[in-house]
N, C-alpha and C positions, 0 to 999 in steps of 0.2 A: 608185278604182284607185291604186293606189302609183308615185308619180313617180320612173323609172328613168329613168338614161344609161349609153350606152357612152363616154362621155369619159373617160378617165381623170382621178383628180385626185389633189392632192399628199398626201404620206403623211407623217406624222410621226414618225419613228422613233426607238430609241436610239441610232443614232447621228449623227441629224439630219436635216434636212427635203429627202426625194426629191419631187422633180416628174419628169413625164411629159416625152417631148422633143414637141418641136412637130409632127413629123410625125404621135405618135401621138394627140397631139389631135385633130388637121386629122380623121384617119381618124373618130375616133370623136363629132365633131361631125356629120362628114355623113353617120355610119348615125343621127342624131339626127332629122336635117333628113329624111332618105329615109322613116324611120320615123312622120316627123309629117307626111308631104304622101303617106301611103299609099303608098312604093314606088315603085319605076322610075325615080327622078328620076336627070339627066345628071347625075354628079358631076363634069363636066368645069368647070374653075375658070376658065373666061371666062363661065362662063352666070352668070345673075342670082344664081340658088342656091348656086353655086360662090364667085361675091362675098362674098357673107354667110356662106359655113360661111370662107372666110380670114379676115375681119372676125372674127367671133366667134373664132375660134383664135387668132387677134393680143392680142383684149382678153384670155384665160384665160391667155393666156403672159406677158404683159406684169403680168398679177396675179401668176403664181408670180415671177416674176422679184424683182419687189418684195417679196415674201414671204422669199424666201432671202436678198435685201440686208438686210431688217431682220433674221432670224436669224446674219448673218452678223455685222452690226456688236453683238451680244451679245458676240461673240469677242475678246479683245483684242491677240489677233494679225492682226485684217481690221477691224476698227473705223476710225473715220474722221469728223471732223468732229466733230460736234455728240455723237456718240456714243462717241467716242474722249476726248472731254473728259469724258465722266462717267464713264467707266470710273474715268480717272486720277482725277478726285476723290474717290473711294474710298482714294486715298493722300496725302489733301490735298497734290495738285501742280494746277498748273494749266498750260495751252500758254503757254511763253513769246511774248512780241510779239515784234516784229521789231527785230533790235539792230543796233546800232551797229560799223564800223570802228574797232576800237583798233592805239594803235603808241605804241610807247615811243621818244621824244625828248629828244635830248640840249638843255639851253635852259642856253645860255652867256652871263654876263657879271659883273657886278660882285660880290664876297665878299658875303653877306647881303640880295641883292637878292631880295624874296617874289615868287615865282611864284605866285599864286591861282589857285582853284578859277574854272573857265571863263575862265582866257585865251587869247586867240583867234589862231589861228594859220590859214594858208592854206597848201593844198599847191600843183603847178605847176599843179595840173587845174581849181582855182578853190574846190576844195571845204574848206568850212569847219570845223575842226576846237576843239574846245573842251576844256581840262584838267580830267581828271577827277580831280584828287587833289594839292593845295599842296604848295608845296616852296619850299625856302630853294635859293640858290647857295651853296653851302658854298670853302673855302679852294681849294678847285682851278681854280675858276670855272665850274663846270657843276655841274646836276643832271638826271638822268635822270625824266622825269616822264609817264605814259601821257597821251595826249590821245585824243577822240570826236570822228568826224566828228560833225556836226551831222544829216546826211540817214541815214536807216536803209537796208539794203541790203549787198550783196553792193560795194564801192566800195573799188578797189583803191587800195593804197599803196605805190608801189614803193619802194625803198630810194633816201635823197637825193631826195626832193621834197616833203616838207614840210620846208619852208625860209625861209618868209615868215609872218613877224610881224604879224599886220592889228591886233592893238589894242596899239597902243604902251607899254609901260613903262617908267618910268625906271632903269638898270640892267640891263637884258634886252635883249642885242645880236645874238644869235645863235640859231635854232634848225636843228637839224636831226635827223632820225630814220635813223640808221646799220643799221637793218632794216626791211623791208618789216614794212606792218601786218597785222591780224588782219582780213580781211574780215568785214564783218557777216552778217546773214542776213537774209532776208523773216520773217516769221510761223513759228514753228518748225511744219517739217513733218508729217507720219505716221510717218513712216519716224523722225526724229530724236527726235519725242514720244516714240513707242512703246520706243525705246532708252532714253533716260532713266526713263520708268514701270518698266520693268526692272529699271532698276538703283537703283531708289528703294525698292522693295519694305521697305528697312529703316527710312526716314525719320523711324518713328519710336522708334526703339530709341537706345538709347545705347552709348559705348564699341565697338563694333567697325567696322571700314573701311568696311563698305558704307552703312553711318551717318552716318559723318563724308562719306563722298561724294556719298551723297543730298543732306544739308543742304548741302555748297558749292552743289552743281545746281541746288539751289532757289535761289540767292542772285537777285537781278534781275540783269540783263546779262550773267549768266556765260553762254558758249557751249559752252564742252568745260572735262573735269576731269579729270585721272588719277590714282591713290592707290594707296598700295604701303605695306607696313609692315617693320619689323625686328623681330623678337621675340627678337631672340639676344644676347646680352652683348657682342656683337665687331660691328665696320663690317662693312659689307655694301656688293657694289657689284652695280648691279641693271639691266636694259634694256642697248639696245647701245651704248648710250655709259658704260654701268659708273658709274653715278649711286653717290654715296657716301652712305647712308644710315646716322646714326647709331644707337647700341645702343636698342635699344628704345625705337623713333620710330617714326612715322609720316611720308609724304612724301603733300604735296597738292600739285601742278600746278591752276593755273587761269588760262584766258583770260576776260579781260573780270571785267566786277562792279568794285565798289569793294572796294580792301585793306581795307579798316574793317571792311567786312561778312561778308568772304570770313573773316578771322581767327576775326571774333566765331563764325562758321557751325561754326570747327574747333573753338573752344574751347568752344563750348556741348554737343560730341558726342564729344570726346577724355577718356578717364579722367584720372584726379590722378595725375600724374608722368609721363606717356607726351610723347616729348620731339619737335622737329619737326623739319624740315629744310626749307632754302629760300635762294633769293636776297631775297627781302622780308622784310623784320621790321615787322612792328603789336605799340604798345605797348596793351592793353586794361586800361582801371584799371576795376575792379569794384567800384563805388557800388550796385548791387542788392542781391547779396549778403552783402555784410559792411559792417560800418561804420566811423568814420572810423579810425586811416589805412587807406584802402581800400588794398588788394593790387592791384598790378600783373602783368599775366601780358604775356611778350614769345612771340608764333606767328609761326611762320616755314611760310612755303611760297612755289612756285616760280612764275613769273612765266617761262613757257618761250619761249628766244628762236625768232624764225621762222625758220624751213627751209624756202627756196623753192623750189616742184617744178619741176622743167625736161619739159617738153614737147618731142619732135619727133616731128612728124607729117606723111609722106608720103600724098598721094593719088593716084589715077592721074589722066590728063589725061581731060576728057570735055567738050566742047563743051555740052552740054548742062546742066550745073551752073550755079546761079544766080550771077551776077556776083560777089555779094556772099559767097563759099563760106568764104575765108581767115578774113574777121570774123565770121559764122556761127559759125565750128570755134571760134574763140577765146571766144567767149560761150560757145557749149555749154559746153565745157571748165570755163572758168570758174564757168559756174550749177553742173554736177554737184558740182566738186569742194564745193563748199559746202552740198551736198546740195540744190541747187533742184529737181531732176529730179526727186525722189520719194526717191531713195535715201540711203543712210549720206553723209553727209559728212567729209572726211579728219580724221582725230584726234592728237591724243597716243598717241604711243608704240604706233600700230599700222601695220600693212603694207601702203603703195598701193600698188596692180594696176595694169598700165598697160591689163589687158582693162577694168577698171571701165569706159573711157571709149568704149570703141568703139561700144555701143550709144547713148551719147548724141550723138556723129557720122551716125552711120547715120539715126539719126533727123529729123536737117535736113531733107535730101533723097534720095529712091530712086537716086540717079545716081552716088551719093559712093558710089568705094568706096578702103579702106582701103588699101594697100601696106603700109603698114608705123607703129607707135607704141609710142616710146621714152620714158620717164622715167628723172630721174636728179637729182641734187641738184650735180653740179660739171658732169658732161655726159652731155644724154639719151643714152643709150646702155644702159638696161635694161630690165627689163620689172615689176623687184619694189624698192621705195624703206621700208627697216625705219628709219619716224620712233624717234628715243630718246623716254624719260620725259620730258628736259628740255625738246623739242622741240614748236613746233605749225606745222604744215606750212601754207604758204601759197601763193597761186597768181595772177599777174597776165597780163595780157595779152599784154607785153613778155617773158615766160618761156615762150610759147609759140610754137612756127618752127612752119609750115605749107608744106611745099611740093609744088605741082603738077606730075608727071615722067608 
């Protein structure tokens, strides 16, 4: 006799894999059970038999279940983990680690005094910062030079507190960083991976934008990138701050990474003669390709200063909210903007929402409810904040009011 059921089970379709919903299991397991114990049995779900046709309906749901997770991480717009990383290696990218807090710091003292690569500096908060890129004091008596915290993470840097020297040099009297840092990140997420795979798509082509911006992307440490061209004979002023882009150039924004790398990443993906713009210049002298006297190529791209978001965020009063609600709001805040939550984190030259953040409030706790949340860059007081090109928006704890009405 040929082994029939009335259970439904999952279908595979052209347009993808249907399962049955649980109730129509549950049904069609217990004309299973009725049909094998001969009829009339209670199908009432506290009896013995009732136990076992849920048990069983729980294991055949729990099996689709896992069946449409693994056709769903095939997708690489629902992919995740382990499956999200082999998608991308399809475009030799790989998930970045978890990076570092950069800030650029003014380190004042004596004409010709060398600031080396990891010298070590302390902000007020104790956290240890190390120089990612040498520099000379030149005739003015300061040079600007990026420094790494030491700790990976989301570790804010407010403007005027890294200001303390921990490994002393002779001629190095001063530091200080006149803009808040670059927050680092945890382990790049879903949400930030799958952005960059996107926009990687050309990584390996040559000569056109989305090329040259893959390969920044790929540099190590870099966290965001932004890229814009001119193809026209004449300056061009471009984003809301009217960025001056020279005649047939290219402009690359980048946070984080080493200059050295970030250059070499433009110049190995820019055609011969296409010109650049930036506040950085890297000299690259070219010992592979040609031989002695090697050629010198000078890339320029931008190094965008921080634009700190202002927060104000009303709640209403509720007795019932956990003590700790004010510093709650100010982490959430803080994790989303950096995209901890799952989602986009704030970028170059695009448009924060001040809706982005209400669902990562609400999320604390059931009790919190909103009244009212402003963003603003001189005073919260909007609801839409348009970062420029040159710009990378940043966000600390001390930039965000919370108050309970």
């Amino acid at each position: 006799m040929a082994n029939t059921t009335n259970t439904p089970v999952k279908q595979y379709t052209l347009t993808g894999l249907v399962v049955p919903e649980e109730a129509e299991i549950l049904q069609g397991v217990q004309f299973d059970y009725n049909e094998a114990f001969g009829g009339n049995l209670n199908s009432d779900l506290e009896t013995p038999q009732g136990q076992l046709a849920s048990s069983t309906t729980a294991i055949i749901a729990e099996n689709n279940s896992k069946w449409l997770w693994l056709l769903n991480q095939i997708n690489p717009d629902y992919a995740d983990g382990f499956m999200q990383d082999a998608i991308a290696r399809i475009y030799f990218i790989n998930r970045k680690p978890a990076t570092y807090t950069t800030v650029q710091c003014q380190c004042l003292g004596a004409q010709g005094t060398v600031i080396p690569l990891n010298a070590q500096a302390k902000d007020t908060s104790g956290n240890l910062y190390l120089c990612a890129q040498s520099g000379v004091i030149d005739i003015t008596g300061t040079i600007t030079l990026p420094f790494q915290c030491s700790e990976s993470g989301a570790i804010a840097c407010p403007t005027n507190t890294l200001t303390t020297i921990y490994q002393a040099i002779p001629g190095w009297d001063r530091i200080d960083n006149s803009q808040a840092g670059v927050p680092g990140t945890l382990v790049e997420s879903r949400a930030d991976f799958a952005y960059r795979r996107q926009n990687s798509v050309a990584l390996n082509a040559h000569g056109s934008l989305a090329s040259i911006y893959a390969n920044v992307f790929n540099v190590t440490d870099v966290i965001d990138v932004y890229s814009a061209e001119n193809t026209t004979a004449s300056t061009i002023f471009i984003g809301t701050s009217n960025y001056p882009l020279l005649p047939h150039s290219l402009y690359i924004a980048a946070v984080g990474g080493a200059p050295a790398d970030i250059a070499q990443a433009i110049l190995n993906k820019k055609d011969v003669g296409c010109d650049t713009n930036g506040n950085t210049i890297v000299s690259i002298v070219d010992n592979v390709n040609y031989e002695y006297p090697y050629p010198t190529y000078e890339i320029k791209y931008n190094i965008p200063d921080s634009l700190p978001i202002l927060f104000n965020i009303t709640i209403a009063q509720n007795n019932s909210m956990p003590s700790d609600v004010i510093v709650r709001i100010k982490a959430a805040i803080v994790n989303a903007f950096s995209g901890g939550d799952g989602g986009q984190r704030a970028r170059i030259g695009v448009d924060i929402y001040a809706s982005r953040f209400y669902s990562p409030i609400s999320l604390i706790d059931p009790t919190i409810n909103i009244i009212s949340l402003f963003i603003g860059t001189v005073i919260a007081n909007i609801n839409i904040v348009q970062v420029g090109i040159d710009k990378f928006p940043t966000v600390s704890e001390s930039d965000i009011t919370v108050t309970i009405q």
